[in-house]
N, C-alpha and C positions, 0 to 999 in steps of 0.2 A: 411673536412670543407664544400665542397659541399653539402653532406647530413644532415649535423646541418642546412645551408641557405635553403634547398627545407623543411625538416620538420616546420621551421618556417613559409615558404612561406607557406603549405599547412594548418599550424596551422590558420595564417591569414584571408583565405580562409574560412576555417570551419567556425569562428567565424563571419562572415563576414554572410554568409549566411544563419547560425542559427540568427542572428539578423532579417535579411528578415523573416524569419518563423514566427518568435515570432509576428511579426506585421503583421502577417494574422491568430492571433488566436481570437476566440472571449470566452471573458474571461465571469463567468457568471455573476449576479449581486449580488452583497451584502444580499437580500432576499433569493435569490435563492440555495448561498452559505452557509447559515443559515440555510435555512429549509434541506439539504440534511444530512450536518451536526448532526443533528437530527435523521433522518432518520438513519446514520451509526451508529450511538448509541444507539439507539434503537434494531436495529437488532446485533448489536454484544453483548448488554446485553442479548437476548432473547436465544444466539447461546450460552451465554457463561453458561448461568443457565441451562440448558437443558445439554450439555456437563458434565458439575457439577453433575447433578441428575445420569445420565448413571457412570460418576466414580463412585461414590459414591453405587449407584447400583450395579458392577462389581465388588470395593474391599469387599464388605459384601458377595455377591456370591464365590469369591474366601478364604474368608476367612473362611467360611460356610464348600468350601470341603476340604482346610487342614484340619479344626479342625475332620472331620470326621475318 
C-alpha cells in the first residue's frame, strides 16, 4: 500500500513539474509554423522521388542479372 501512495506521490510530482517546463517553452508563431511545414514537404517529396528513381534503378539492374 505504501508503494501504490509514493508512486502516486511521485506521479504528482512529475506532472507537477512537467507543467513548469511547458511554461518556459517558447512556442513558434503561426507563420513560422507554416512556412517549416512547407519546407518538411518539400524535402521529404524530393528524398522520396530520388529513393523511387534508385529502387526503381536497382530492381531493373537486378532483374537484368537474373535474366542473364
Amino acid at each position: 500500500m505504501a508503494a501504490i501512495k509514493e508512486s502516486i506521490t511521485e506521479l504528482g510530482q512529475y506532472l507537477k513539474d512537467s507543467k513548469g517546463e511547458m511554461k518556459k517553452v517558447t512556442w513558434p508563431s503561426r507563420k513560422a509554423t507554416i512556412g517549416l511545414t512547407w519546407v518538411v514537404l518539400v524535402v521529404v517529396l524530393i528524398i522520396s522521388l530520388y529513393l523511387g528513381v534508385v529502387d526503381l534503378g536497382l530492381s531493373k539492374l537486378v532483374k537484368f542479372i537474373l535474366s542473364v
